[in-house]
N, C-alpha and C positions, 0 to 999 in steps of 0.2 A: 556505382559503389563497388570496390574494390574489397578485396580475401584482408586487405588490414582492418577493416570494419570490424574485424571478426578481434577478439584479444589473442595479440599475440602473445609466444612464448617462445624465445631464443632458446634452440637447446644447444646443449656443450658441445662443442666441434671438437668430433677425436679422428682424424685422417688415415681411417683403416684400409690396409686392402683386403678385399675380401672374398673369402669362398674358393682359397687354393689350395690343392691337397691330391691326395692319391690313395688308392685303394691298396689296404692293409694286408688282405688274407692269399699267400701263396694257392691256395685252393677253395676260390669262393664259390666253385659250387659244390665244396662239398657240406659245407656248414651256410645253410639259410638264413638271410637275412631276418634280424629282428624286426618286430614290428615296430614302427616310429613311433617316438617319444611322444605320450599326449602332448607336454613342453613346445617341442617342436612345434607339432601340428597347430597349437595354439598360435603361437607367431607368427605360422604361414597362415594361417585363419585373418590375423591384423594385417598381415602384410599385401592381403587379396584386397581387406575393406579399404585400406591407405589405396591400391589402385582405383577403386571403385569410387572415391573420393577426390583423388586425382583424375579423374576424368570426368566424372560429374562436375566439378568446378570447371577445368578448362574448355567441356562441352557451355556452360550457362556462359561464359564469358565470352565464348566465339559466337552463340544466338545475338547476346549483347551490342558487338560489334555494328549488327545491322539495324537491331528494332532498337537500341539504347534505351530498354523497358527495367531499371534500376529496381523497380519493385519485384519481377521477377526472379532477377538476380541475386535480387537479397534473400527473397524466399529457397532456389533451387541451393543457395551456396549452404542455408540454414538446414537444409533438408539432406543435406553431406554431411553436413557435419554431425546432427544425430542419426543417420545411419550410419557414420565410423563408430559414435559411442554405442550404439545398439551391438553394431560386430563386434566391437573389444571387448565390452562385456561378457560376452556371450561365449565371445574364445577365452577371457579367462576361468569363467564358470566351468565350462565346459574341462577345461585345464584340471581344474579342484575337483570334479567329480571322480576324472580319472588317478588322481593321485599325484598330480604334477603343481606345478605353482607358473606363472609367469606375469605374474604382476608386482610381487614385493621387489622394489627400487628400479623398476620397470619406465619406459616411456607411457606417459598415457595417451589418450585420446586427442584430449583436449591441444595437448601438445603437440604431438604430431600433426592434427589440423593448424594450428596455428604457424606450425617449421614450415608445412607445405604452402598454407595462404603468403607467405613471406616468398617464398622462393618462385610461385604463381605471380604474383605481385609482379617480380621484376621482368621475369619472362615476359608477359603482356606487354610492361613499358617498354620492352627494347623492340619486339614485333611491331609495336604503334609509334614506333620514331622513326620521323619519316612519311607518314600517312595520314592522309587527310580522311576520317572516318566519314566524314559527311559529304563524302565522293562516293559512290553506291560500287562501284569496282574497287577500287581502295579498301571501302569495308569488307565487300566479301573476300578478299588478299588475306586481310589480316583474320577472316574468320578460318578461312581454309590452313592459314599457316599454326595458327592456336589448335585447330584440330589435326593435325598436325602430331604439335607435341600432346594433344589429352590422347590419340593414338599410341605415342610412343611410351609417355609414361604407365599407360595399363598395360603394355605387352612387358615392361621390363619389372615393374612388381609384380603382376602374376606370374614371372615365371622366376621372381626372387620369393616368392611364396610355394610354390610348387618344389623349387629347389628346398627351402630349410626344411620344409614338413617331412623332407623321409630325404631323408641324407644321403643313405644309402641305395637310395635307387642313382645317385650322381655321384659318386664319390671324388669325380678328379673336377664334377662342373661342367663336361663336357658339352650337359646338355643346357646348362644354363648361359653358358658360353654361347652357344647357337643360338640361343632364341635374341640374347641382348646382338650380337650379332644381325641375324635379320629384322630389328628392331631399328637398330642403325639405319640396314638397307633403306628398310620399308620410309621412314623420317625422311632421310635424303632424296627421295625419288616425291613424295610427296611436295618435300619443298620446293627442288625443280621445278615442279608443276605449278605450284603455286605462284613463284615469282615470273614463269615466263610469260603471263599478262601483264598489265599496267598496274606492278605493285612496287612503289620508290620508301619501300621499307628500307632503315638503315640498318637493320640486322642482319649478318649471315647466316648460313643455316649449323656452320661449324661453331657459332657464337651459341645459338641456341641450345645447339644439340650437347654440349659441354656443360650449361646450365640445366638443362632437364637432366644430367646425368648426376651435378651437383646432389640435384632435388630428389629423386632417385637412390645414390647413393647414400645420401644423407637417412632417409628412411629406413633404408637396410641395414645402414650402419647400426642406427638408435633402437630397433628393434631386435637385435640379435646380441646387443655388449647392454649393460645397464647403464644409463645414464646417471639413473640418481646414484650409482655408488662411488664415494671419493676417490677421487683420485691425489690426493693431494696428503695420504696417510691412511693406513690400515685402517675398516671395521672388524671391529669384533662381533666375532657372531656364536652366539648360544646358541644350540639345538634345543629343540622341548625334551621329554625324557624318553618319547618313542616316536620314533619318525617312520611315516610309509613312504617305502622307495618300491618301484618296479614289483609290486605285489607282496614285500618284505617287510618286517616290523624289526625298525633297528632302538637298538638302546644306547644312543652315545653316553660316554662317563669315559671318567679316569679309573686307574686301578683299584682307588679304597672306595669309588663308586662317588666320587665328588664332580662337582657339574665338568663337565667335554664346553671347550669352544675352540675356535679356529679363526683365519682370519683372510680376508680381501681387500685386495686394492684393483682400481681399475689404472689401466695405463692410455698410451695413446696412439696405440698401434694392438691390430687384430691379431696379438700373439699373446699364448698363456702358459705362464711357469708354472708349474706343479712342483712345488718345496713341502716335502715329506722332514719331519722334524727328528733328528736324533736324539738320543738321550738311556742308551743300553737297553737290557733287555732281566728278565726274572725268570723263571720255572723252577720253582722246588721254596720250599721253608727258608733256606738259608739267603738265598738269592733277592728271596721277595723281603725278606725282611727282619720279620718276628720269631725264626724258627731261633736265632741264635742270639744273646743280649748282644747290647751293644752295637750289633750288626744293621745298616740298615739297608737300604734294597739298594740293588745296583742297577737301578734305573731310574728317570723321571717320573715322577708319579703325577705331577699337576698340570694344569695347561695355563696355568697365570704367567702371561707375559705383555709384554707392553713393548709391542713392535716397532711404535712411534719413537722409542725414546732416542734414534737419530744417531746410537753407536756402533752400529753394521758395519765393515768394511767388506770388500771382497765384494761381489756379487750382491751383495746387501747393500750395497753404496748405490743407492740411487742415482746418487748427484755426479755421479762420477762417469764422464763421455766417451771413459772404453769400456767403461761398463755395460754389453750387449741386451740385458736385458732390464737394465733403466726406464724404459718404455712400453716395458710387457704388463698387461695385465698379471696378478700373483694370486694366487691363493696356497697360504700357508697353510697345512697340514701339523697340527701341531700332536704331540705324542704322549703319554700318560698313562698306556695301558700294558708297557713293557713287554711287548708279545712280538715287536717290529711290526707292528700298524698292520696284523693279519689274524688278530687271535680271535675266536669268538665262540668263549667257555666261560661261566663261572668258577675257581677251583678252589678249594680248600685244603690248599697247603696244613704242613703242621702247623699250626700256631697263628696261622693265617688264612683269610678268605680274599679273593685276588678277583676284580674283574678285569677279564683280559677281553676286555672290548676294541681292539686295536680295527678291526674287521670293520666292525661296526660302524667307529668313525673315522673313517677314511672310504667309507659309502655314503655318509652324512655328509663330505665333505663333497665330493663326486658330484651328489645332486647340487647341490649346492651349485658349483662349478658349472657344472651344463646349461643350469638356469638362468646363468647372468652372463655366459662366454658362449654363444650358440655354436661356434662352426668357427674356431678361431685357424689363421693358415696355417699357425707351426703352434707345436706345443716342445715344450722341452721337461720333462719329467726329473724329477732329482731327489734327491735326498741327501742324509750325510749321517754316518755311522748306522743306526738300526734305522734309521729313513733312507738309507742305502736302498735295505731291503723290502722297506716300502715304497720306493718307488721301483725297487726290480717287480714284489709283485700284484703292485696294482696297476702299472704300466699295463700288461696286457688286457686288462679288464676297461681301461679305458679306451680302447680302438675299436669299442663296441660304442662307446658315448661319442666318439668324434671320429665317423668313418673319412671323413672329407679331407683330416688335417695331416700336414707332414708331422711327424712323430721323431723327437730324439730322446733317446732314456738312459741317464748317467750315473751310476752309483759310485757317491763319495766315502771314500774310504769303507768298502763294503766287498770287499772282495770275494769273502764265502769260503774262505776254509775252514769246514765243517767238520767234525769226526764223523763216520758212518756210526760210533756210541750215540754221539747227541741228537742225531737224526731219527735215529732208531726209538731212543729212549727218552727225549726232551720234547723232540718239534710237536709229542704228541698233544702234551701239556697244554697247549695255546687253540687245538682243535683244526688245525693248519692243512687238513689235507682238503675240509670237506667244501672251503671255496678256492681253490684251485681253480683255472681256467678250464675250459676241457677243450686241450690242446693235447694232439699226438705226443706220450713221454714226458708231459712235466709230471703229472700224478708218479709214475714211475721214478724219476728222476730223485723224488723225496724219500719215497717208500722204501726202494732199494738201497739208500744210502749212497747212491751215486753224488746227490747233492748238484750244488751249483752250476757247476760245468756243463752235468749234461742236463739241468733245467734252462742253461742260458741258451746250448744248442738250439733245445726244442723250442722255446718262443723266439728266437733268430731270425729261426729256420720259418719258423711260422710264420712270422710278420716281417718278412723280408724288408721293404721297404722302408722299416723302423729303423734307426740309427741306434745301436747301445756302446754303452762303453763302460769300464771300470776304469776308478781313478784310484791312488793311493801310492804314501811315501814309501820306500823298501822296507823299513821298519816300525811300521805303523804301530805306534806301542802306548804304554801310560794304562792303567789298569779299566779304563775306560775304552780304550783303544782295541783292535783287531789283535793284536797280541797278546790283551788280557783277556782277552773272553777268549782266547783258543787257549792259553795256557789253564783256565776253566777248566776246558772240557778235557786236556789230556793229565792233568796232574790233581791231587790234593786239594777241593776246592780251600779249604783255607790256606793254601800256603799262595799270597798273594805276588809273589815275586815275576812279575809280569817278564820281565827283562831275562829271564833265564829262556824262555819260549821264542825270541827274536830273531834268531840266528833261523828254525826251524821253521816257524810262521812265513819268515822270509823265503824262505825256498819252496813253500809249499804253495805260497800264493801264485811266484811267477812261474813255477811251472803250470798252475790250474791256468792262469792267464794264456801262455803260451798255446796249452794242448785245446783251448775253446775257442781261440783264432782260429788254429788248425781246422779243427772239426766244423766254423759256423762255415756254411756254403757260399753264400752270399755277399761278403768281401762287407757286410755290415755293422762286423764289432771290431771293438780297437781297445787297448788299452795304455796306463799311462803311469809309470812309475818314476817319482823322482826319489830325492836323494832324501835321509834323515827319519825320525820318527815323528813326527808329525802328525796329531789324527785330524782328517779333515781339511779340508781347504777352503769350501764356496764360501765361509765370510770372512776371510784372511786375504791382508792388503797381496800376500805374496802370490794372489792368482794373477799379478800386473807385472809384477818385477822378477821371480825367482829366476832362473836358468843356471844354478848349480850344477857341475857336474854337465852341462851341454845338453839338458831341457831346453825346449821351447818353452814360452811363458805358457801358462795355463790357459790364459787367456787367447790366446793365437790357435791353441788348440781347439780349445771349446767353439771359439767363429769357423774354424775349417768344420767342422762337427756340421755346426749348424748351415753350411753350404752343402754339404753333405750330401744328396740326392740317390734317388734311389739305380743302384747301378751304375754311380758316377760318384766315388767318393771324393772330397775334394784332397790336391795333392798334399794339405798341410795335417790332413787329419792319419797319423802315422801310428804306429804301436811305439810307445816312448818308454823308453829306458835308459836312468841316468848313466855316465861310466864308471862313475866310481859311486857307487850309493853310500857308503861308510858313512861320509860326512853328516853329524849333527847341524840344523841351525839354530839361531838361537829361538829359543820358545820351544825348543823339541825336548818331550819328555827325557829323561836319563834317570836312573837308579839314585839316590844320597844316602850316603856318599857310592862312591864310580863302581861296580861290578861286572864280570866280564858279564856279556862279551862289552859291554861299555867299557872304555879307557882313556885315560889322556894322555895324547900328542901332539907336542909344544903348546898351542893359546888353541888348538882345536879338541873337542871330545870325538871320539871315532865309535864305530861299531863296529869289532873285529869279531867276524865269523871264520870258524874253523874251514877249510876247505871239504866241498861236499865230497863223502866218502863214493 
């Protein structure tokens, strides 16, 4: 009697590779490794019982070989299978006491016994092709080759267990490397052995050894990505009203305090996007909404979207085969608390009560994240407009949830020219200083009014091996745009005239651009400016085609990014600047009717700035 006895269950084949990465912190001894995630530890908890299961089958099936005693068999196989449910239990209990989760759209038990008895199954039939079991040399051939592989597969889940439980003690895999390594050795030296007596099995041991790897992989794979979550369109996910994370009690909500949700998709390959949501930003009565009639806030207030509904281009284009990340796992960050996904205050504007829970959920969303993406290879971090700024600053917060993975972190149209007024006088509003990393100079960077520049320095600098970049058009404008929120903060807020601010925003950006190339050490930020005013680009078809003015496609760029490696930038990933930025395309904000510095020249609109004094 054979592991199909047992009911099987097919799980979803997503062909990840996994567990590649590098260690984050320019100075890790000087800040101490955290303690690993209950989460984690839970996993590796499953991922020990899955060996201990795997080897207790492939041991009853190699006794089998000799005594053919099928009642034993059935008993020892029945006897795996509820000590796997005994351990997963117990890892996820154990998960929930500490405050973690690792079973909601999780692999179960049952499951994973049954992917293993399927892939056991074939293993056997290919070792026994060939062989006459009722040959007493023959049987013991195929018992010793079957132990064999129950040898091989409990030394590469225990130390696929060992590895996810504390991330941080492996960060690049080295040591997981080594062990599947001597894993290999150890199998290949075994089978040698095995076959050098009279054993006319038709299997190789590179046959086998490819299929245990299957079997193997397949378990790590399915316990470290969620299986049950769709891949085939976004879930929407609701938070409760207070969520415990890492010892913390968060409050996800929108601004007027109406429910927070966000969204996942799984993909088919062991890579996670991180899409921080744009939608402006509020501080003050007038801003948020109700201080002034008529007025209403200049930000997004809700999180009601409907991700499925299939009209994304850009980077949102699923379906689209240069689109890089098509096949990433996604968890969308969506926005609502107009703080740039970092506030965490309630405030009583005039005329207004404001939750500026931005902090909150994009920690909601984090856990979330870790729970279903364990240890993905690359992540790619992003945002667009005030999700710029949420992914400039939760990026660092995350190389503490995934020491293991290559890290890229790109802000769309987010560039950070700040006033040292609104720093001073606004950032306080949102309560922005007091989760800060504590990282050499970022606290300073805000406090001082130095701003962006030298906050991009300091985490650069700090997590070397990170890729950042700023992305944005030369006149990123539209009163939603990086021109209208600077023209905010240097003029009249009601005088809304964005476009008067263009010409000045413009110059202020690419010099801050410029002087934080200069100053990162590392050769690991870049920047990217094309032509026109444009805000935003990751779901605009034109991240495939534009090259105005003698840009690379966005696209070309973002893949050289993500080749990127640490101390080896790849040669396409450049600081880009168009030659003639002037040029409007069409979709690009403009004044109506035309104000300078907008104007029209023959069938084109331009942007003529004064020459810098």
């Amino acid at each position: 009697m054979r592991l199909t006895n047992l009911a099987l269950m097919v799980l979803i084949a997503i062909p990840l590779a996994l567990n590649v990465g590098c260690s984050e912190s320019s100075d890790e001894g000087a800040t101490p490794a955290p303690e690993p995630y209950a989460a984690n530890i839970c996993v590796g908890e499953k991922q020990a019982a899955a060996a201990t299961f795997c080897k207790a089958a492939l041991d009853a099936l190699a006794i089998w070989e000799i005594d053919k005693n099928t009642g034993a068999l059935d008993t020892a196989i029945a006897n795996a299978q509820t000590a796997l449910d005994d351990a997963w239990g117990a890892a996820e209990t154990g998960a929930v006491t500490e405050g973690a989760d690792c079973s909601n759209l999780a692999l179960t038990s049952e499951a994973a016994g049954a992917a293993m008895g399927e892939g056991i199954d074939g293993i056997i039939d290919d070792i026994n092709d060939g062989l006459d079991l009722d040959q007493s040399e023959e049987a013991q051939c195929g018992a010793d080759l079957i132990t064999a592989a129950s040898d091989y597969c409990d030394a590469v889940l225990a130390a696929e267990s060992t590895h996810i439980s504390d991330l941080w003690a492996d960060t690049d895999g080295a040591k997981l490397e080594a062990a599947i390594t001597a894993a290999d050795a150890d199998f290949a030296s075994a089978w040698a052995d095995a076959v050098s007596v009279n054993c006319p099995t038709n299997a190789t041991g590179e046959q086998i050894a490819a299929e245990l790897k299957s079997l193997t992989g397949a378990v790590a794979r399915d316990t470290i990505v969620s299986p049950g979550l769709l891949n085939t369109e976004y879930t929407a996910l609701e938070p409760e009203s207070t969520v415990e994370y890492l010892g913390e009690i968060y409050e996800p909500q929108c601004m007027q305090g109406n429910q927070y949700r966000y969204f996942g998709r799984r993909g088919s390959v062991n890579k996670l996007l991180m899409y921080y949501m744009g939608g402006g930003a509020c501080w003050d009565g007038f801003t948020c909404g109700d201080a002034v009639p008529d007025v209403t806030p200049t930000c997004n207030t809700t999180a009601d979207l409907d991700l499925n509904e299939g009209n994304r281009g850009g980077f949102g284009d699923l379906s689209n085969d240069a689109n890089p990340f098509k096949d990433w796992h996604i968890v969308f960050v969506t926005y609502c608390s107009c703080d740039i996904h970092f506030g965490d205050v309630t405030q009583d504007y005039p005329g207004v009560t404001v939750q500026h829970k931005g902090y909150h959920n994009s920690k909601v969303a984090e856990r979330w994240a870790r729970e279903h993406f364990y240890n993905p290879e690359e992540i790619f971090v992003t945002g667009t407009s005030a999700g710029a700024y949420g992914a400039w600053f939760n990026a660092p917060l995350l190389h503490e949830v995934w020491p293991a993975s290559q890290i890229h972190v790109l802000a769309d149209a987010g560039n950070g020219v700040i006033t040292p007024d609104f720093l001073r006088d606004e950032f306080s509003n949102w309560n922005f200083v007091d989760n800060l990393p504590d990282i050499p100079g970022v606290e300073e960077a805000i406090t001082s009014g130095d701003g962006m520049p030298a906050y991009t320095k300091a985490v650069a600098e700090f997590f070397p091996d990170t890729n950042w970049a700023h992305y944005s058009t030369m006149f990123d404008g539209g009163n939603g745009g990086q021109t209208g929120f600077y023209h905010l903060m240097v003029n009249d807020i009601f005088n809304r005239a964005w476009w008067e601010s263009s010409c000045a925003w413009s110059e202020n950006a690419l010099a801050q651009s410029e002087s934080t190339f200069e100053a990162v050490p590392d050769d690991n930020y870049r920047y990217y400016f094309g032509t026109g005013s444009r805000h935003g680009m990751f779901y605009l078809d034109k991240v495939y085609t534009d090259t105005t003015a003698g840009v690379p496609t966005i696209v070309d760029w973002v893949d050289a990014m993500l080749k990127s490696r640490p101390g080896a930038p790849d040669d396409g990933w450049t600081n880009v600047l168009c030659d003639d930025c002037s040029l409007t395309l069409e979709g690009d904000p403009a004044p109506n009717p035309l104000a300078a510095p907008f104007e029209q020249q023959g069938n084109d609109v331009v942007i003529n700035c004064p020459p810098p004094q």
